[in-house]
C-alpha positions as a Python dict, from the first residue, in 0.01 Angstrom:
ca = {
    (1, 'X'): (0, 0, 0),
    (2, 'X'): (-178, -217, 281),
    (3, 'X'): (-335, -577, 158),
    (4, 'X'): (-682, -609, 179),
    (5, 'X'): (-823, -831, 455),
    (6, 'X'): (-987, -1136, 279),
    (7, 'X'): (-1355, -1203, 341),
    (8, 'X'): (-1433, -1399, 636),
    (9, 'X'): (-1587, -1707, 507),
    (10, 'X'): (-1873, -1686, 705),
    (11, 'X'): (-1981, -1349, 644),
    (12, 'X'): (-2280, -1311, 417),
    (13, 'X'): (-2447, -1019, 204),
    (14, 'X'): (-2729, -764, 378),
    (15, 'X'): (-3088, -930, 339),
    (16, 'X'): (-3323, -620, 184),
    (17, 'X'): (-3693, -653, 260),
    (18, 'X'): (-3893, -351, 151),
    (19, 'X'): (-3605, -140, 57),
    (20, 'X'): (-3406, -166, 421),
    (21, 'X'): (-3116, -336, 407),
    (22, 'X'): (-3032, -607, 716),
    (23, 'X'): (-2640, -676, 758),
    (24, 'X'): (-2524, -1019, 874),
    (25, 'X'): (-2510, -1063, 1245),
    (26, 'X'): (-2756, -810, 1287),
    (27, 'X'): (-3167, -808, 1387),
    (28, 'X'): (-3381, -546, 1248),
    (29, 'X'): (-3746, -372, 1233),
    (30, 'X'): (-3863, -287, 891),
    (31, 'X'): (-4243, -147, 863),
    (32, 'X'): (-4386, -210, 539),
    (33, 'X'): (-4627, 53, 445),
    (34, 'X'): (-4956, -115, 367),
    (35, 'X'): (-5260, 173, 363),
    (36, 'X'): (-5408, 442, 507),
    (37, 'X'): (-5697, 452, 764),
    (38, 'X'): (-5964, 702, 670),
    (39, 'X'): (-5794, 904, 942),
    (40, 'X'): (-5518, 962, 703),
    (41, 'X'): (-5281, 760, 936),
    (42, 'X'): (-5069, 457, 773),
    (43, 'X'): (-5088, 113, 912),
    (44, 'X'): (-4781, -99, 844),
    (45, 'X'): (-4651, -472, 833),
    (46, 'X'): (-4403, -510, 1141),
    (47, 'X'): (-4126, -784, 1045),
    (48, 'X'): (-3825, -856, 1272),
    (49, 'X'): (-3570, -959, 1066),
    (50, 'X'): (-3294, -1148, 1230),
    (51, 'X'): (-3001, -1191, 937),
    (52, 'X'): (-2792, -1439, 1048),
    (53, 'X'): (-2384, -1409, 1039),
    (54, 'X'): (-2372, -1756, 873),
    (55, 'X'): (-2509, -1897, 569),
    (56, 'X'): (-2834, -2117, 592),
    (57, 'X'): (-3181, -2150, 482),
    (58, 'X'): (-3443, -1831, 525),
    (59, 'X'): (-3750, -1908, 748),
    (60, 'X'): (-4085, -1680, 779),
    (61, 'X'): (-4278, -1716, 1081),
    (62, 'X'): (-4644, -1596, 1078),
    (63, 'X'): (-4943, -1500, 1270),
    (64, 'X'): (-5224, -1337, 1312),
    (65, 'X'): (-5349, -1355, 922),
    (66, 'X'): (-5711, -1394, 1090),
    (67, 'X'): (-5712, -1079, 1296),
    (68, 'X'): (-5851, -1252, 1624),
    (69, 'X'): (-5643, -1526, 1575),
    (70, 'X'): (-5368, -1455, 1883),
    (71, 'X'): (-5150, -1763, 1960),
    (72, 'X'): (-4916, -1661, 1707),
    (73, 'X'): (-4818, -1350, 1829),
    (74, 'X'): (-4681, -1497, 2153),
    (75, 'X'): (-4519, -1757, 1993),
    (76, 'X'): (-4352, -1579, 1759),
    (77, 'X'): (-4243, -1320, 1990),
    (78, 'X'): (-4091, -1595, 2219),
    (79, 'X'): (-3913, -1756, 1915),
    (80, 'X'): (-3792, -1445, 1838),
    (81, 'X'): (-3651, -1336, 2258),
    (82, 'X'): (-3429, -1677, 2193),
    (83, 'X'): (-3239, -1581, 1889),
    (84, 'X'): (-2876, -1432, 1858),
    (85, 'X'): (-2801, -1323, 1483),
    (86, 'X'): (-2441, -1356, 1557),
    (87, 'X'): (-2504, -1691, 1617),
    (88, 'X'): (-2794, -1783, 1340),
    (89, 'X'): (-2700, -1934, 1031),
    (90, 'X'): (-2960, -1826, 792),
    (91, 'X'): (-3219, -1573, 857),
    (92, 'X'): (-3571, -1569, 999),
    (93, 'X'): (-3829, -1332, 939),
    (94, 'X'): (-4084, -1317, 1192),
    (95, 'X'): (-4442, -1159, 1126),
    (96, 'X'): (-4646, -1188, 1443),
    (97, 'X'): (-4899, -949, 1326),
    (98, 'X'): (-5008, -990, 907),
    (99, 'X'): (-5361, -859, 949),
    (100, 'X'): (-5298, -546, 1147),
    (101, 'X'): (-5600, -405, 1045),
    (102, 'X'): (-5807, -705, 1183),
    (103, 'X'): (-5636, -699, 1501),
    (104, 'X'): (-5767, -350, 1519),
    (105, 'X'): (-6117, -398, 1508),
    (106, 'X'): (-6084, -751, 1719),
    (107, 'X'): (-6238, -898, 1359),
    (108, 'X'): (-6127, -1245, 1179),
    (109, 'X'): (-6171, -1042, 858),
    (110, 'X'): (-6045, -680, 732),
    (111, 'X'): (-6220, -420, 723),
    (112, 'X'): (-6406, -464, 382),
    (113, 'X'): (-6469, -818, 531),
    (114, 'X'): (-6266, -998, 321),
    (115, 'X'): (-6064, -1319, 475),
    (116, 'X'): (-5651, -1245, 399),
    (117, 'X'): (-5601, -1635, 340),
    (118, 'X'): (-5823, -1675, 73),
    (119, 'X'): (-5665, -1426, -74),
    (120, 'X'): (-5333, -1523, -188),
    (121, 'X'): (-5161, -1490, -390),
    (122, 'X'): (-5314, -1146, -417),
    (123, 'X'): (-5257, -812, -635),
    (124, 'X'): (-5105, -518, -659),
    (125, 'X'): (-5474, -337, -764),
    (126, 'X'): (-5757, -550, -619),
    (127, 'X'): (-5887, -516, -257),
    (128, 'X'): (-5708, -462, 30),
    (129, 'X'): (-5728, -817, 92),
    (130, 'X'): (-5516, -915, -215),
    (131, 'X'): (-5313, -642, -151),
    (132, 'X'): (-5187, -712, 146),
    (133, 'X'): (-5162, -1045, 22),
    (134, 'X'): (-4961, -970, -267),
    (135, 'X'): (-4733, -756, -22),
    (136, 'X'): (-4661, -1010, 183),
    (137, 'X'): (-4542, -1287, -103),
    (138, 'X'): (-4360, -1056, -261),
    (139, 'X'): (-4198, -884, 48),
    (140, 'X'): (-4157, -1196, 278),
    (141, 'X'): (-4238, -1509, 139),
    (142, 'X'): (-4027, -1526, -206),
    (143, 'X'): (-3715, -1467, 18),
    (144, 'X'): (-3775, -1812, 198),
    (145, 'X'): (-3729, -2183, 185),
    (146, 'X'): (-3924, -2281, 498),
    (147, 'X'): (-4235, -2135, 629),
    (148, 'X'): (-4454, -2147, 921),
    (149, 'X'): (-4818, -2004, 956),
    (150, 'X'): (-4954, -1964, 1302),
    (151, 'X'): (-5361, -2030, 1396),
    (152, 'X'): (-5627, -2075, 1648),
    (153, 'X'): (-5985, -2232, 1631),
    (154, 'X'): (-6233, -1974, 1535),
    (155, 'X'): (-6610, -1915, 1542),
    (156, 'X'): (-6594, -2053, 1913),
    (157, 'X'): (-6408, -2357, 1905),
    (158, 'X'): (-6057, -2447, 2052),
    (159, 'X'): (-5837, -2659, 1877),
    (160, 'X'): (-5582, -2898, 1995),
    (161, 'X'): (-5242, -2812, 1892),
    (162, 'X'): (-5169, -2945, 1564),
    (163, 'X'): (-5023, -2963, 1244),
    (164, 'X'): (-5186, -2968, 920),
    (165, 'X'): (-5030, -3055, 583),
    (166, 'X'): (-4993, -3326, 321),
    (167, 'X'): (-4856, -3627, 439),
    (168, 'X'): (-4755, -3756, 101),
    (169, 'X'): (-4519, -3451, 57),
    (170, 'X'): (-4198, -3654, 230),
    (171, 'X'): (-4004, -3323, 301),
    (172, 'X'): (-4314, -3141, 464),
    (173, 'X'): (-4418, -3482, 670),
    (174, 'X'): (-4039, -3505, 752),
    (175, 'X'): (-4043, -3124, 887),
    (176, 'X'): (-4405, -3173, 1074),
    (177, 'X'): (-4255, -3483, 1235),
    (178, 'X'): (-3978, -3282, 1353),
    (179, 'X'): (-4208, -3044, 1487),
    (180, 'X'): (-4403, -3303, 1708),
    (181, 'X'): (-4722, -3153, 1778),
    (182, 'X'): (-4983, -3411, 1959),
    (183, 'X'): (-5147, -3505, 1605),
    (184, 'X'): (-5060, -3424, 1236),
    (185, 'X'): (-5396, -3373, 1025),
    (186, 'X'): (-5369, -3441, 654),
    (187, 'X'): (-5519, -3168, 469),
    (188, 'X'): (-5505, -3072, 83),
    (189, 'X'): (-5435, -2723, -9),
    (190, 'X'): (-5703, -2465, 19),
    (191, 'X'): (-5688, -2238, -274),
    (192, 'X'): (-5643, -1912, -211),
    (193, 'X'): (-5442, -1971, 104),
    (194, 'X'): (-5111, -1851, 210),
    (195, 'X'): (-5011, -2235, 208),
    (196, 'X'): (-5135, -2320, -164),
    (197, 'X'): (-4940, -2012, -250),
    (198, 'X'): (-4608, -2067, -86),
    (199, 'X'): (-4594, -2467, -182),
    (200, 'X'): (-4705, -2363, -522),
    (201, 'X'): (-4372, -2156, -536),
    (202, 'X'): (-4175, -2434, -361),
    (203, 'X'): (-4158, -2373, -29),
    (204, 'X'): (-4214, -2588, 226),
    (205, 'X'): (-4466, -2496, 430),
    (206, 'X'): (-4668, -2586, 740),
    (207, 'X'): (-4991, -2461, 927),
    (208, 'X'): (-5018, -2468, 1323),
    (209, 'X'): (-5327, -2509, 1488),
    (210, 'X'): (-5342, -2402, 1837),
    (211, 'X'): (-5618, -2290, 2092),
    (212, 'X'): (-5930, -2015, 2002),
    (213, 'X'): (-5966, -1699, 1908),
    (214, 'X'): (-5939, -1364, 2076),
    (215, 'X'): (-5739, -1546, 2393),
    (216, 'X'): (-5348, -1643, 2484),
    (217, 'X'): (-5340, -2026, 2594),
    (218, 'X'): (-5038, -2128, 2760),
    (219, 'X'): (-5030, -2548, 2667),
    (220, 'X'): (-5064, -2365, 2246),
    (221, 'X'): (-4776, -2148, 2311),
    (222, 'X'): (-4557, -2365, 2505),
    (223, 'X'): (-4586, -2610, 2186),
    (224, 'X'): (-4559, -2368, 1925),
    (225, 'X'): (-4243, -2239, 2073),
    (226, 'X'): (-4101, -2593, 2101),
    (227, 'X'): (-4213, -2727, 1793),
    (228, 'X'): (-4054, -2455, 1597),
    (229, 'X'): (-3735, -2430, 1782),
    (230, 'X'): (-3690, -2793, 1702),
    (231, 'X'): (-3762, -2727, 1327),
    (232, 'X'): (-3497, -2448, 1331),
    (233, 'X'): (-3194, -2681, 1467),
    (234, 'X'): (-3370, -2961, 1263),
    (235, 'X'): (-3234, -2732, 977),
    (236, 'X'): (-2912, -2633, 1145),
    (237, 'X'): (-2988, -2257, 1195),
    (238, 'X'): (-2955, -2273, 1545),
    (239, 'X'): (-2716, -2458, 1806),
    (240, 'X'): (-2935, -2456, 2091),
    (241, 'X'): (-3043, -2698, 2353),
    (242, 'X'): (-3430, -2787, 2272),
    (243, 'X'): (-3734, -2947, 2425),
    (244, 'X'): (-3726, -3340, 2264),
    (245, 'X'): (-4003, -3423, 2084),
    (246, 'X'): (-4273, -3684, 2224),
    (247, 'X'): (-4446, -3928, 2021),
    (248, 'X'): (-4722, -3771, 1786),
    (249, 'X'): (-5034, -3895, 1608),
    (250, 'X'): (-5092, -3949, 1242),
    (251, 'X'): (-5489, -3877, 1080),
    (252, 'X'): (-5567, -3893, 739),
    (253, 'X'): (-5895, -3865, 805),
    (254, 'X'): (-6104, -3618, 1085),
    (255, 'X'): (-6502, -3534, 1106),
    (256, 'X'): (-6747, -3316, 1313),
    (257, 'X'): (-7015, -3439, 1511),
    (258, 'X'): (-7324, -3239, 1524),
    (259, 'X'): (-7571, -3134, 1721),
    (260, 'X'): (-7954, -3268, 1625),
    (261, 'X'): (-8096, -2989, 1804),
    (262, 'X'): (-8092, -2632, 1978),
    (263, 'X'): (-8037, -2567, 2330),
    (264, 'X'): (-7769, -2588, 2597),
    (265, 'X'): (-7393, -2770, 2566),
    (266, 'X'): (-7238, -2912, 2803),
    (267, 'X'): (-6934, -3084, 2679),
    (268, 'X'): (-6827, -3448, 2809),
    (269, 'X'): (-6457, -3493, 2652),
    (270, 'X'): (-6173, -3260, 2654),
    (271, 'X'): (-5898, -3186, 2394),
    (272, 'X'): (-5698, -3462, 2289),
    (273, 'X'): (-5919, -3729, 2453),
    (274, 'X'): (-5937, -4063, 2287),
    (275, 'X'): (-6247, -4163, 2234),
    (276, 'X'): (-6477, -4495, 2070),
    (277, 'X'): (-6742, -4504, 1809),
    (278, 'X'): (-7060, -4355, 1963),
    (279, 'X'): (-6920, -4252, 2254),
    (280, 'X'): (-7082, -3989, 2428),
    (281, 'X'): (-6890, -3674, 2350),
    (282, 'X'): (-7150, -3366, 2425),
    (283, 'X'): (-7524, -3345, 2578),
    (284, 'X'): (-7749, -3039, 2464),
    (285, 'X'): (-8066, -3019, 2658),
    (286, 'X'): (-8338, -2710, 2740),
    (287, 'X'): (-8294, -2548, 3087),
    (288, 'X'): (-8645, -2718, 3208),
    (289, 'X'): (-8692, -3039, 3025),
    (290, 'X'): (-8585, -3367, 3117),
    (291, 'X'): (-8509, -3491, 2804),
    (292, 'X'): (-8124, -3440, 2682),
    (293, 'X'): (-8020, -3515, 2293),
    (294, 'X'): (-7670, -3736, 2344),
    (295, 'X'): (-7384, -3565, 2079),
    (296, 'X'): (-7160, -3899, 1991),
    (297, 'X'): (-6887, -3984, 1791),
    (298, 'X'): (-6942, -4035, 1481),
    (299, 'X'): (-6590, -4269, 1421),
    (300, 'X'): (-6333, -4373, 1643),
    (301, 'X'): (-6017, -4135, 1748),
    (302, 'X'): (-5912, -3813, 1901),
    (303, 'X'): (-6097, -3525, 1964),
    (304, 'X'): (-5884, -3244, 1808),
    (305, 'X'): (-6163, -2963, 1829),
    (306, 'X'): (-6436, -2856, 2001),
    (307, 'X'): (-6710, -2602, 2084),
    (308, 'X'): (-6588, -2305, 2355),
    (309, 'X'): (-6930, -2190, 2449),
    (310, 'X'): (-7265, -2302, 2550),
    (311, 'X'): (-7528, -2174, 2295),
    (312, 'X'): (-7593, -2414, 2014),
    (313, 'X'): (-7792, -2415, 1718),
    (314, 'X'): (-7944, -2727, 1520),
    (315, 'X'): (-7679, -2895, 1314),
    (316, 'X'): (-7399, -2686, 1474),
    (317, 'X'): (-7083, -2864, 1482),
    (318, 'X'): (-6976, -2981, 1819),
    (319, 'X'): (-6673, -3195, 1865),
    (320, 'X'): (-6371, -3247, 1570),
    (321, 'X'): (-6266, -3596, 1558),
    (322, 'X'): (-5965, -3735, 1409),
    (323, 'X'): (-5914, -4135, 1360),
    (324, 'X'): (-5592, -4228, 1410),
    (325, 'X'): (-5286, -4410, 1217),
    (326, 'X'): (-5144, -4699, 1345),
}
C-alpha cells in the first residue's frame, strides 16, 4: 500500500463565502444574490476572492457603498490586476461595487433612498438597506482582520485624498501611517457605519477619502492603489516592490468655511493648499455687481475639501480645512 504524501506546510483550507468554496492558490468570482428588480431580474454582490496559497491575515477591500461614489472601483480593480494567489499569503476579498443598485440609478442612495452606511450592521428582515448591510457583515466582513472602505466627496465637493480614523487606536494609526495618504483626519465612529460596525467586531478598519462623485480622478487612484499595496506588504501578504511612502499630515481637528451669501464661486485655493487664518480661500459675487463677499479661513491649515461647482447658496459650505499637527 502507497504512503500518503504529507501536507505541504503551506497549503491552507478552501475559504467559503456564500456557499462557494475558494481553494488555496486560487482567485475566484462568487455573486451573492441580494434582490430582485421589479423586472423579476436578480442583482448580485460581485466579490473577487483571491485565497492565498499561504497562511496570513484576510483583508476586504470596498467601494462604491454610496452608489456615485466611483474611485473605489478603479482602485480596487487595480489592486486586484497586481495579485498572484499562488503567491499571497492570506486572502483578500475585493468588493468594488457594494451598492449595485445605486450604481444603477447613478444615486448616492438605494432605491428606497436609504444611505447603505448608516445602515450597518443591518438585518436579515428590515429594508433593503439593512439587508444588504447585514449581507455584507455576515458574508464578507466577519471573515476579516483588516479592512478598507473606499470614498469620494459628495454633494459637489472633491476631497483630497485622505485617511480618516481614530488616532488614539495605535494599531489603526500604525496601519494609516503605513498607508501615507497626504493627511490623516481624526474622526470618531459614525454609528451606523460600515466602520463602527467592523471595529465594533474587532477589526481594524480604515476609510479612504478620495476625489468626487460620479467621476474617475487619476492623483485619487494612483494613491489608493499605493497606499493599499503598502498596507498589504506592511502585513506580509505580499512580496512585492511598492511605491515608498512620503511624509503625511496629522489633524485632529478640520472645519468648513461658509459662504455668507448666494451667488457665483469662484474658488482661490486648490486641494491640499496650506493656507493662514483669514486667508482668502473663495469669492462669491452676482454676475453684475461690483461688490464680492470674501470666503476665508476660518483657522489655520490645509484645505482637504472643497466645492466642485459654481452655484452657491447662503451658508453653503465652501472650503474643508484641516489644522495641522506638528
Amino acid at each position: 500500500m502507497a504512503r500518503k504524501t504529507p501536507k505541504s506546510k503551506i497549503e491552507r483550507d478552501p475559504i467559503e463565502i456564500a456557499g462557494t468554496k475558494v481553494l488555496a492558490g486560487r482567485e475566484g468570482r462568487v455573486d451573492i444574490p441580494v434582490a430582485r428588480l421589479p423586472t423579476g431580474t436578480w442583482l448580485t454582490l460581485p466579490v473577487s476572492v483571491i485565497h492565498g496559497r499561504r497562511d496570513g491575515p484576510t483583508i476586504w477591500l470596498s467601494g462604491t457603498l454610496h452608489g456615485d461614489e466611483l474611485n473605489g472601483i478603479a482602485i480596487i480593480r487595480e489592486v486586484v490586476r497586481r495579485l498572484d494567489a499562488k503567491e499571497l499569503c492570506g486572502t483578500v476579498l475585493a468588493v468594488p461595487i457594494v451598492n449595485v443598485f445605486g450604481l444603477v440609478i447613478g444615486s448616492r442612495y438605494l432605491p428606497d433612498r436609504r444611505d447603505l452606511n448608516r445602515s450597518f450592521p443591518g438585518s436579515k428582515r428590515g429594508s433593503l438597506a439593512s439587508r444588504l448591510a447585514y449581507l455584507f457583515v455576515n458574508e464578507i466582513v466577519r471573515h476579516c482582520n483588516y479592512g478598507i472602505d473606499f470614498h469620494t466627496g459628495s454633494g459637489g465637493r472633491a476631497n483630497l485624498p485622505q485617511l480618516r480614523c481614530e488616532l488614539d487606536d495605535n494599531p489603526t494609526r500604525e496601519l494609516a501611517e503605513v498607508f501615507a495618504p497626504p493627511i490623516i483626519l481624526n474622526s470618531k465612529h459614525r454609528s451606523g457605519s460600515l466602520r463602527d460596525t467592523a471595529v465594533g467586531l474587532g477589526i481594524t478598519t480604515l476609510l479612504f477619502e478620495a476625489g468626487a462623485a460620479h467621476h474617475f480622478d487619476r492623483k485619487s487612484i494612483r494613491t489608493g492603489v499605493e497606499g493599499t499595496r503598502r498596507v498589504l506588504k506592511h502585513l506580509q501578504m505580499i512580496d512585492q516592490d511598492v511605491v515608498p511612502a512620503t511624509p503625511t499630515c496629522l489633524s485632529r481637528q478640520s472645519t468648513w468655511a461658509r459662504s455668507r451669501r448666494g451667488g457665483l464661486c469662484q474658488m482661490s485655493v486648490e486641494l491640499g493648499d496650506r493656507v493662514q487664518e483669514g486667508q482668502e480661500l473663495a469669492v462669491v459675487f452676482e454676475s453684475l455687481s461690483a461688490k464680492d463677499s470674501i470666503v476665508r479661513s476660518p483657522i489655520e491649515g490645509m484645505v482637504i475639501g472643497q466645492l466642485d461647482h459654481a452655484m452657491v447658496n447662503l451658508g453653503e459650505a465652501i472650503a474643508h480645512v484641516a489644522s495641522i499637527e506638528g
